[in-house]
C-alpha positions in Angstrom: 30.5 -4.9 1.0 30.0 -3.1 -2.3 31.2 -2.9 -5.0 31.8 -2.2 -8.5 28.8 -2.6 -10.8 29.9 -4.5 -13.8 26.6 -4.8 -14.9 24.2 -5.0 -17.9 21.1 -3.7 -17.2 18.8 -5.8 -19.6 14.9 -5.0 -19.2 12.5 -7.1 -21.6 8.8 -7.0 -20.7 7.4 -9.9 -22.2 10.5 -13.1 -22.3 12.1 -14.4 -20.2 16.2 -14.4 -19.4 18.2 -16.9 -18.3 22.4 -17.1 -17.6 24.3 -20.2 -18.5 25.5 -22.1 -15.3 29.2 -21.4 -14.9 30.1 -22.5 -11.5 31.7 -25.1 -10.2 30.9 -25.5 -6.2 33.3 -28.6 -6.3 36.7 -27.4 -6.9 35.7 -24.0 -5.3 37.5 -21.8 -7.5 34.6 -20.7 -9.8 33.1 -18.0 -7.7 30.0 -16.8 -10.2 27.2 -17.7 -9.3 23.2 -17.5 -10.4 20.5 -16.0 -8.3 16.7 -15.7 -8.9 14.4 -13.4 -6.7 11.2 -13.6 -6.7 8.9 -11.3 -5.0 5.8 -9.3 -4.7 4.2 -7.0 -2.4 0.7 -5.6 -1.0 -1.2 -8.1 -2.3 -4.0 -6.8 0.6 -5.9 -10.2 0.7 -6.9 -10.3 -2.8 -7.0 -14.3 -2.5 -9.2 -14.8 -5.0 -8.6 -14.2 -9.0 -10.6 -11.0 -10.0 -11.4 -9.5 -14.0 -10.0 -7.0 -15.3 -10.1 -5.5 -18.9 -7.2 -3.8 -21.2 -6.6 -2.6 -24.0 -5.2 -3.6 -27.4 -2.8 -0.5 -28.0 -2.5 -1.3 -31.6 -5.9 -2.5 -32.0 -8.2 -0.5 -29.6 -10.0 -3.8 -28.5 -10.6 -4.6 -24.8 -9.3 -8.1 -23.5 -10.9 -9.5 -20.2 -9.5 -11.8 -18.1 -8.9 -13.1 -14.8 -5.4 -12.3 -12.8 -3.9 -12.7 -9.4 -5.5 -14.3 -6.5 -3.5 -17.3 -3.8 -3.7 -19.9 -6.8 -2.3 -17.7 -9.7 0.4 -16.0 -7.8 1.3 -19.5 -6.1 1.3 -21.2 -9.4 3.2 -18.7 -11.1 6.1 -18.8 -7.8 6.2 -22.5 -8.3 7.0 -22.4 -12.2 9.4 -20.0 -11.6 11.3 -21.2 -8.6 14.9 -23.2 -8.4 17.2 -24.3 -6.5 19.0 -20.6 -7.1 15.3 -18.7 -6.1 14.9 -16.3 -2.9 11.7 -15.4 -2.7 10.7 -12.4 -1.0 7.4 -10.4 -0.3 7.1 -6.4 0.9 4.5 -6.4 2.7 0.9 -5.6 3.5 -0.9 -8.6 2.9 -3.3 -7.9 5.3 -6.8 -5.7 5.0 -8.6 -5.5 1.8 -11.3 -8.4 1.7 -13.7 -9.3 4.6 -11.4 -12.6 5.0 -8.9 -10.8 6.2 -10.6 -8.5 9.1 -13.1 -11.4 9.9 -10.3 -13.4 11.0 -8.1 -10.6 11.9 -5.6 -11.4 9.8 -4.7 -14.9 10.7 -6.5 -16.3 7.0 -3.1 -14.0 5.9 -0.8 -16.2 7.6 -2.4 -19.0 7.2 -2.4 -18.9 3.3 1.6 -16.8 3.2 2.8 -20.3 4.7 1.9 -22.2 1.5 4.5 -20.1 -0.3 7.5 -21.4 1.0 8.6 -17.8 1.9 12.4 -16.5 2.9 11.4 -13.3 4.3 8.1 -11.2 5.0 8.5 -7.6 5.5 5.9 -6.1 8.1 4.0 -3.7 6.2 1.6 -0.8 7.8 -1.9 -2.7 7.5 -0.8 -5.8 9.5 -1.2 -3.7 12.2 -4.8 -2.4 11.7 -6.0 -5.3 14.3 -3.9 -4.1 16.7 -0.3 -4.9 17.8 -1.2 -7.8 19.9 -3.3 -9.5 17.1 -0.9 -9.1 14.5 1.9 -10.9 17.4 -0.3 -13.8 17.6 -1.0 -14.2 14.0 3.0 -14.2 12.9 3.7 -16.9 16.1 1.7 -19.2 13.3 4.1 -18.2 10.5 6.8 -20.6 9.1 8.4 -17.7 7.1 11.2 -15.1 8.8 9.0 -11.8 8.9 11.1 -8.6 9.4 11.0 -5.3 10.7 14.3 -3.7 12.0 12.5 -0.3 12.6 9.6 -1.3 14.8 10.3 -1.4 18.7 7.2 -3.2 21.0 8.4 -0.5 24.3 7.4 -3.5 26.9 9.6 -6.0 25.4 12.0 -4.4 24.5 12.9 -5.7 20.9 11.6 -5.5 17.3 8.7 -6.4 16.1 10.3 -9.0 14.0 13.8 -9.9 13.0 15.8 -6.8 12.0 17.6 -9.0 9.7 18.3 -12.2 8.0 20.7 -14.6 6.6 19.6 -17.1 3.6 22.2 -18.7 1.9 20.8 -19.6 -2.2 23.3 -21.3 -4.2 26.0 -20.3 -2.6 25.4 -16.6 -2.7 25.2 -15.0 1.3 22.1 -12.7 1.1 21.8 -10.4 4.1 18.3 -9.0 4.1 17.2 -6.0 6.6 13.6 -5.0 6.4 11.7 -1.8 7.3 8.1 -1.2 8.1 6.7 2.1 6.9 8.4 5.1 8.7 5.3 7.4 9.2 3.5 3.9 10.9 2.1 5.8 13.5 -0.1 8.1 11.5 -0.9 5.2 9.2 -3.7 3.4 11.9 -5.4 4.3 14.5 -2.7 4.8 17.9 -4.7 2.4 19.7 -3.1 -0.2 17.1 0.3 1.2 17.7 0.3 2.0 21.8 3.0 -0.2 22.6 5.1 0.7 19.7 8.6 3.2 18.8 9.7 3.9 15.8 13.5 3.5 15.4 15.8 5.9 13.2 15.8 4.2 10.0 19.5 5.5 9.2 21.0 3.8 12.8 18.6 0.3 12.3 20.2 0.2 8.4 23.4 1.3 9.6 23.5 -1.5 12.3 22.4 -3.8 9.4 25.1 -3.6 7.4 27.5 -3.7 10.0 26.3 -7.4 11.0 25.8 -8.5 7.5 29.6 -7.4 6.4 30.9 -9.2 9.6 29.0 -12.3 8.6 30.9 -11.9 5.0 27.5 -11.6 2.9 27.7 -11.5 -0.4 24.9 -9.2 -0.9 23.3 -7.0 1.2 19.3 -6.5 0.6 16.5 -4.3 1.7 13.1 -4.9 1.8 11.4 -2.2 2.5 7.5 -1.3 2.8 8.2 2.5 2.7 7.6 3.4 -0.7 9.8 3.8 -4.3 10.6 8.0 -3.6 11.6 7.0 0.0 13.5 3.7 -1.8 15.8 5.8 -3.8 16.6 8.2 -0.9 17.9 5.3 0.9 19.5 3.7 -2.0 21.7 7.5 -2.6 22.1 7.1 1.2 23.7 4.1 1.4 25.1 3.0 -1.8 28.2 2.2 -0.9 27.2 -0.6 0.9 23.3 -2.2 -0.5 22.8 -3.9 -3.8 19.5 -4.1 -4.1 16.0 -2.7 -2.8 12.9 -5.0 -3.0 10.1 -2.6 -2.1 6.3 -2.2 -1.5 3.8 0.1 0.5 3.5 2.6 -2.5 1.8 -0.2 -5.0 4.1 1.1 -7.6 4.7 -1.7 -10.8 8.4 -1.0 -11.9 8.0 -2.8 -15.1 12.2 -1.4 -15.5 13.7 -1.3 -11.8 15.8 1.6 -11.4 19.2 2.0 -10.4 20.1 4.9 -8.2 23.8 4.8 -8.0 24.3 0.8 -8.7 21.8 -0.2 -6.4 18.6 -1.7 -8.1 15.2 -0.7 -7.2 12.1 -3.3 -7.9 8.8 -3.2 -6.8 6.0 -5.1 -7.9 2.5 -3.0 -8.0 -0.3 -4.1 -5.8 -3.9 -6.6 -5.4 -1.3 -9.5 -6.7 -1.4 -8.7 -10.3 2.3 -8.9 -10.7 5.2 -11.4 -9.5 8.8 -9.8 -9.8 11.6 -11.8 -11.0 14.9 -11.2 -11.0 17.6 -12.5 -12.5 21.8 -12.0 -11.1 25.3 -13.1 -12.0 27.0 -12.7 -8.8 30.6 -12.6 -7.8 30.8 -14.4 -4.6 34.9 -13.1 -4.2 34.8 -9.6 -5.1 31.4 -9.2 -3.7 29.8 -7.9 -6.9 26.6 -7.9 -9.3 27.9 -8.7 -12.9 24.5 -8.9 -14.3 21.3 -7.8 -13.3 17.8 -8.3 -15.3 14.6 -7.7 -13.4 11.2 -7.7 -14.7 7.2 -7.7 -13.8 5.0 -11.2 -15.2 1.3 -10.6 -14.8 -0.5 -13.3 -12.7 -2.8 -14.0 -15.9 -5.0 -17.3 -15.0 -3.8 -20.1 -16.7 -5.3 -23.4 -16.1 -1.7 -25.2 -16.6 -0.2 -22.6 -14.2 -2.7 -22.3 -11.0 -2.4 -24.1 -7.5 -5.6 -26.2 -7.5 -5.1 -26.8 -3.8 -4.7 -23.3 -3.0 -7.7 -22.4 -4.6 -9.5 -25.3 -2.9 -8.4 -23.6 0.5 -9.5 -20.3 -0.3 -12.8 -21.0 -1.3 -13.1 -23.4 2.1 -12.0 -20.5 4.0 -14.2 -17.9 2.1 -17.3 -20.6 2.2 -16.9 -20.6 6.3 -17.3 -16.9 7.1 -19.1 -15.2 3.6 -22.6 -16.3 4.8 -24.7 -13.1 3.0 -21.8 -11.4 1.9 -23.0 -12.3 -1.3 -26.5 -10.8 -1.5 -27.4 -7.8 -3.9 -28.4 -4.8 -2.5 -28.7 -2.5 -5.0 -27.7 -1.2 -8.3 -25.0 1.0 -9.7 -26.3 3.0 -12.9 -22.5 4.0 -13.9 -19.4 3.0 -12.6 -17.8 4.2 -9.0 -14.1 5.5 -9.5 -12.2 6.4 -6.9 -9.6 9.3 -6.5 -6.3 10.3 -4.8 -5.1 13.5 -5.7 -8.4 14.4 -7.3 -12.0 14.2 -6.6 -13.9 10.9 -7.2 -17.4 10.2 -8.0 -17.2 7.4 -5.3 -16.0 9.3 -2.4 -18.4 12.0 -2.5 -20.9 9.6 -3.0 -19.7 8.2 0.3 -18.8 11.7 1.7 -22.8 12.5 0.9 -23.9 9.6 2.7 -22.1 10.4 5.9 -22.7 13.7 6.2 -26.7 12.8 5.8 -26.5 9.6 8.6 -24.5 11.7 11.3 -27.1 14.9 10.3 -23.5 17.6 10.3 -23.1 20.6 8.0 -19.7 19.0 6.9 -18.1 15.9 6.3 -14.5 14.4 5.4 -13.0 11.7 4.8 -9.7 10.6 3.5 -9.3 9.2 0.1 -6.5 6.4 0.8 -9.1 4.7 2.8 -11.3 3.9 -0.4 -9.7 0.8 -2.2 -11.5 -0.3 -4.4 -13.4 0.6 -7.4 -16.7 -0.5 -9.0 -18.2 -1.3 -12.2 -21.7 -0.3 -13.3 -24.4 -3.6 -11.9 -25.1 -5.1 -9.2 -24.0 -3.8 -6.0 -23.3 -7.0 -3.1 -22.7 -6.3 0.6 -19.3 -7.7 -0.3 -18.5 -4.9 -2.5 -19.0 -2.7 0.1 -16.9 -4.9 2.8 -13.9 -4.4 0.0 -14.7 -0.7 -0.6 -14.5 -0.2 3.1 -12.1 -2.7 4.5 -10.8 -1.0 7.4 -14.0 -1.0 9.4 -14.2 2.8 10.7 -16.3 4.2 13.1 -18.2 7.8 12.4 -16.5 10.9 15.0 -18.3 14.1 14.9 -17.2 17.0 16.2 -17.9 21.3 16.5 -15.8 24.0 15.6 -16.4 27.6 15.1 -15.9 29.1 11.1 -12.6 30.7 11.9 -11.3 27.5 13.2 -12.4 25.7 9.9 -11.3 28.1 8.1 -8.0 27.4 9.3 -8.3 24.0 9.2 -9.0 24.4 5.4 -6.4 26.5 4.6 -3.8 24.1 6.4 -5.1 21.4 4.5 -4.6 23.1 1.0 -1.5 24.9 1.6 0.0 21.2 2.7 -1.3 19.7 -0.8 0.1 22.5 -2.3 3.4 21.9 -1.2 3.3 17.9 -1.6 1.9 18.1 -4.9 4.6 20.7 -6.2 7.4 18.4 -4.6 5.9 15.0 -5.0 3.6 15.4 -8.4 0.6 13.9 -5.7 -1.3 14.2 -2.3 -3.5 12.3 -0.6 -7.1 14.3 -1.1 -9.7 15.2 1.4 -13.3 14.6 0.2 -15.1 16.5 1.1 -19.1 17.0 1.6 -21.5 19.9 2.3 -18.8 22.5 1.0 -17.3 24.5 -2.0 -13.7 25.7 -1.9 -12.1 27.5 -4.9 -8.6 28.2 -3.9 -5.3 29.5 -5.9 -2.4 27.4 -5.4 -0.1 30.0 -7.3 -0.9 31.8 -4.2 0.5 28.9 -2.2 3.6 28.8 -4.0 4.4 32.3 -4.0 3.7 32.6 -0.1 0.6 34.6 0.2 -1.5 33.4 3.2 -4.5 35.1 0.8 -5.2 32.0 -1.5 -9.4 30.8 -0.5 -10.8 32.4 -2.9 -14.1 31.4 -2.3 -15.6 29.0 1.0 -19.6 28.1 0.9 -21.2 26.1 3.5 -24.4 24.3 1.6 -23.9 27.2 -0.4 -23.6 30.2 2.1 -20.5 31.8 2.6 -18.3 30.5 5.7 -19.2 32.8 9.3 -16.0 33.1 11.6 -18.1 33.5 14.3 -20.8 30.5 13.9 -20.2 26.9 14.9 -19.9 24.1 12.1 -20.5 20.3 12.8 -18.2 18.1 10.7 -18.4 14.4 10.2 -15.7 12.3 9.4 -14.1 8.4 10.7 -12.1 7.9 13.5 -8.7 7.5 11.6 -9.2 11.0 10.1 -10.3 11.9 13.6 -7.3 10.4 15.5 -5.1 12.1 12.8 -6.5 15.5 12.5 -3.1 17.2 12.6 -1.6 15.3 10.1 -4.4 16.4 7.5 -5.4 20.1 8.6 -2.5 20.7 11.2 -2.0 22.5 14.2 -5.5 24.0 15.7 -5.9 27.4 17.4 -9.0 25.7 19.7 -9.8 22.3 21.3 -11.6 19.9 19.1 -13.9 17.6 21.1 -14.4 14.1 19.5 -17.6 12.4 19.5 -17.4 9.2 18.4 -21.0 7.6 17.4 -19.6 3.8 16.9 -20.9 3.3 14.1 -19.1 1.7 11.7 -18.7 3.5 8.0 -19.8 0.3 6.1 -22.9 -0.8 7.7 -23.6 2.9 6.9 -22.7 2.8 3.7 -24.4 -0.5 3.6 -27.5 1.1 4.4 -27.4 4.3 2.2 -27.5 1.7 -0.9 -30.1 -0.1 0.3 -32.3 3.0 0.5 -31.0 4.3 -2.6 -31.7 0.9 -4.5 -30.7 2.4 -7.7 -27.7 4.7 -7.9 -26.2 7.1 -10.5 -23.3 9.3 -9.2 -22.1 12.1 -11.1 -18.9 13.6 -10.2 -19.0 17.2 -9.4 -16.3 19.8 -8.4 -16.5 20.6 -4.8 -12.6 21.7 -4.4 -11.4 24.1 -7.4 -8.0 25.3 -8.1 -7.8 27.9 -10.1 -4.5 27.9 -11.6 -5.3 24.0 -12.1 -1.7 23.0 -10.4 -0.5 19.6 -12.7 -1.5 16.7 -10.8 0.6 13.4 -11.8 -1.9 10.6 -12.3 -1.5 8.0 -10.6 
């Protein structure tokens, strides 16, 4: 299909732009045409407007107001939207608020078919209530949902449509969508039993082929795989996609990028931004003449705001909250979380499994935190949206060599990802102290722990460790310390990580957490924030 880009590339962050109308559908031999798309992407069940506070850059002075929620982002969709509007979203609406795993997603469904949607790609937390759960829930959507790349084994077909045809104003949009390629080491493999992952390249290639015989006009992705693996794609194939509309890595491109002509957008996370979009197509020659994409913050505005939607959250929140709601202790300074760094938050947590399951050690994995907390009251809620993903506690033994190894696997693979990617996904960690030299790393020498205590003794090859952790980390221990010289055993104590956590501030009552440094790299390797 594509092209030559013709195109100014206009980004403004705060107005708005609009194209004067120059086609003429009657006599059919004005082929430009207008298209608006709309989209956003891992909004995670953030269904009700939430605070947040920025800064004046000029003045210093902190603003607080609400943002996002169902009735903000609905009400901003339906300001926005015309005739000429294709409104997309990239996935992972599920898992973030109690809603959403009380009712196992189904509250998700239930409120996406208020927007009006032309396509839904399937993102990685739809399916952490299982593949047959998330089947049933989309049966209730009245949206096309999408996921080329995702093969259910017994049936023998995708998860959801590989692809899609919507005709807006005249213009033939071909949309393919893609589900995270590393799914199976996103959730546990009990959600994912029944499921194949396809080669992204043939499923794309296959795409296009049936979108160019069709004669679209433009050929789409929406992807929940993240921006870095967005522009691989888009050098991959950019001969033959215009435009990328992405999600999974909650990344706001407040200027889309353009990796050789084809356009990049993503819209953050948590519902705080709507994309929009703005094209001049040529319907004849196949081709974007202008392009102009920005980001609108979901601000609350009481002329903008779905009343109705927000009526049907709160009904649905009012049926299953109950004591959700009731304080349970206080927070004496604010819990941050981390990603590539230690957070006071997750050793907090990492403190309070390690005591509960009674081992030497814990872990856990930082991408399951998601949420921080200001300094107040702490609710049982909080900890439900902390802790979404309703973990169970594994234990398991493993001799001081074996650790040792596990350890040094772990690092050296951080190492690597952070010198490549600018970030990794940290391990908290509990009960230990590493001090470790990732110039070491880099330059290949195997010699790079500098220093490994065990509540403050040095680490014993030859004595047996017990290490807490949750069963995701537990199911996925290759992934995070690789491959293992001896059997690991799992225990799995079923109990789930919030009602533990739930417990530790109860007892606790009042709680100051003060962030310390368990993990130390010497040659302080640059971290990108993210």
């Amino acid at each position: 299909m594509k092209k030559y880009i013709f195109s100014i590339f206009i980004i403004l962050a705060l107005t708005s732009f609009a194209y004067p109308q120059k086609s003429d559908s009657k006599s059919g031999k004005d082929k430009i045409r207008k298209l608006t798309i709309l989209h956003w992407n891992d909004f995670h069940a953030r269904n009700m407007p939430y605070r947040i506070s920025k800064k004046d850059t000029v003045t210093g002075e902190s603003e607080s107001y609400y943002i996002g929620g169902t009735s903000n982002m609905l009400g901003y969709i339906n300001k926005l939207r015309e005739k000429n509007t294709l409104l997309l979203n990239g996935g992972d609406d599920f898992q973030g608020t109690p809603i959403s795993t009380i009712t196992r997603g189904n509250s998700q469904i239930e409120l996406l078919n208020l927007y009006g949607l032309d396509a839904f790609v399937i993102g990685n937390h739809e399916f952490d209530y299982g593949q047959y759960s998330l089947d049933s829930a989309l049966k209730k959507a009245n949206f096309d949902y999408l996921s080329a790349n995702v093969f259910i084994k017994s049936e023998k077909r995708t998860f959801g449509k590989p692809y899609v045809i919507k005709k807006i104003n005249g213009i033939k949009c071909g949309i393919i969508g893609l589900t995270a390629t590393d799914l199976m080491t996103l959730t546990l493999p009990k959600n994912v039993s029944d499921i194949e992952m396809l080669n992204t390249d043939s499923v794309i290639t296959a795409g296009i082929k049936y979108l160019k015989k069709k004669k679209c006009d433009l050929i789409i992705l929406l992807t929940h795989i993240g921006v870095d693996k967005d522009k691989k794609l888009a050098e991959k194939f950019s001969k033959d996609i215009d435009i990328i509309i992405g999600g999974h890595s909650h990344t706001p491109l407040f200027r889309p990028e353009i990796v050789k002509g084809v356009y990049i957008s993503q819209a953050g996370s948590y519902s705080r931004w709507l994309g929009k979009i703005d094209m001049t197509v040529d319907t004849e020659k196949d081709t974007v003449l202008k392009f102009f994409g920005r980001l609108i913050e979901t601000k609350m505005d009481s002329s903008v705001y779905d009343r109705k939607a927000q009526e049907k959250v709160e009904s649905m929140l009012a049926a299953v909250q109950g004591d959700l709601m009731n304080v349970i202790g206080k927070l004496e300074s604010d819990w941050k979380r981390g990603f590539s760094e230690e957070s006071n938050l997750g050793q907090w947590e990492a403190d309070a499994v390690r005591k509960k399951a009674g081992t030497d050690i814990a872990f856990l994995n930082s991408g399951g935190i998601r949420k921080d907390l200001p300094k107040g009251d702490i609710t049982i809620n909080d900890i439900w949206e902390i802790n979404p993903f309703g973990n169970t506690i594994v234990t398991f033994v493993i001799s001081g060599k074996g650790l040792m190894q596990m350890i040094k696997n772990n690092i050296k693979s951080r190492v690597m990802e952070i010198d490549e990617l600018g970030s990794s996904d940290m391990i908290i960690v509990s009960g230990v102290k590493i001090i470790y030299d990732s110039k070491k790393v880099l330059a290949g020498d195997d010699d790079f722990i500098e220093k490994f205590l065990i509540n403050g003794e040095q680490i014993s090859d030859t004595k047996n460790y017990t290490v807490a952790t949750n069963n995701y980390v537990g199911t996925q221990l290759k992934k995070y310390f690789g491959e293992q010289p001896e059997k690991i055993s799992i225990y799995d104590t079923n109990i789930i990580d919030r009602d533990l956590l739930i417990e530790a501030v109860i007892d606790q009552k009042n709680i100051n957490t003060v962030l310390e440094t368990r993990v130390e790299d010497i040659s302080k390797q640059e971290i990108k924030r993210q």
